[in-house]
C-alpha positions, 0 to 999 in steps of 0.5 A: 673692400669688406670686412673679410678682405679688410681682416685678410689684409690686417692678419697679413700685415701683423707680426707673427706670434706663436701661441702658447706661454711655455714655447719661450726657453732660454737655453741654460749657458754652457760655461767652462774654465779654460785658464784665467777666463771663464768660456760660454760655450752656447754663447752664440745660440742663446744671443740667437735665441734671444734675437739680441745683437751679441754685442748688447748681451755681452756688455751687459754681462760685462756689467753684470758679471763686473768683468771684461768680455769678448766674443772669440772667433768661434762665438763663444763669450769670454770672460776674464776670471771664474765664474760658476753656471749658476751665476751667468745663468743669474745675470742671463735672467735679468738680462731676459727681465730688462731686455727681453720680457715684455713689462706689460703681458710677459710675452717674449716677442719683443724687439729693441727699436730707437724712439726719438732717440732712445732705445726702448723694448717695443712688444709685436705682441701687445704693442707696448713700448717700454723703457729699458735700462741704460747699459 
């Protein structure tokens, strides 16, 4: 085999990474009050957005947020109380921070895999493993 079909066979192999560093936007969440609970409406597209388990984001908002959540059966987000957009948007980018943001090179290109047991933020980018915070 040589050197062109070894690199072939590499490129074919490795994760696709798009170019550029402002390709990466998370959409700002849509988020209304609907009676005692405070809906977000894009929930659904972000969570897709983010490629994170909608579960995972909501208990981190939860946390964040110190409220309960659920998601409804139109995948929206649902928490008990009134909470402004500027302050979901605020829990939104630490969550972008600890679980999505590769801690090495900054790119989005992340995943969340088990490592022995622990979940931690690996990068297709630059291949790092990085630890992440315990929800």
């Amino acid at each position: 085999m040589d050197y062109e079909d070894q690199l072939e066979r590499a490129l074919d192999n490795s994760p696709d990474i798009a170019e550029g560093s402002g390709r990466f936007e998370v959409p700002d969440p849509d988020v209304r009050p609907e009676g005692h609970v405070t809906v977000w409406e894009n929930f659904e597209a972000t969570h897709d957005r983010l490629a994170r388990d909608p579960d995972h984001l909501v208990r981190f908002m939860q946390s964040e947020l110190g409220t309960s959540a659920q998601i409804d059966d139109r995948g929206r987000a649902r928490f008990t109380g009134d909470f402004k957009q500027r302050r979901v948007a605020e829990a939104l980018d630490a969550y972008v921070a600890d679980f999505v943001t590769c801690s090495e090179c900054g790119s989005p290109d992340t995943r969340l895999v088990d490592e022995h047991g622990t979940t931690v933020l690996k990068c297709d980018a630059c291949g790092a493993l990085s630890s992440i915070p315990d929800l």
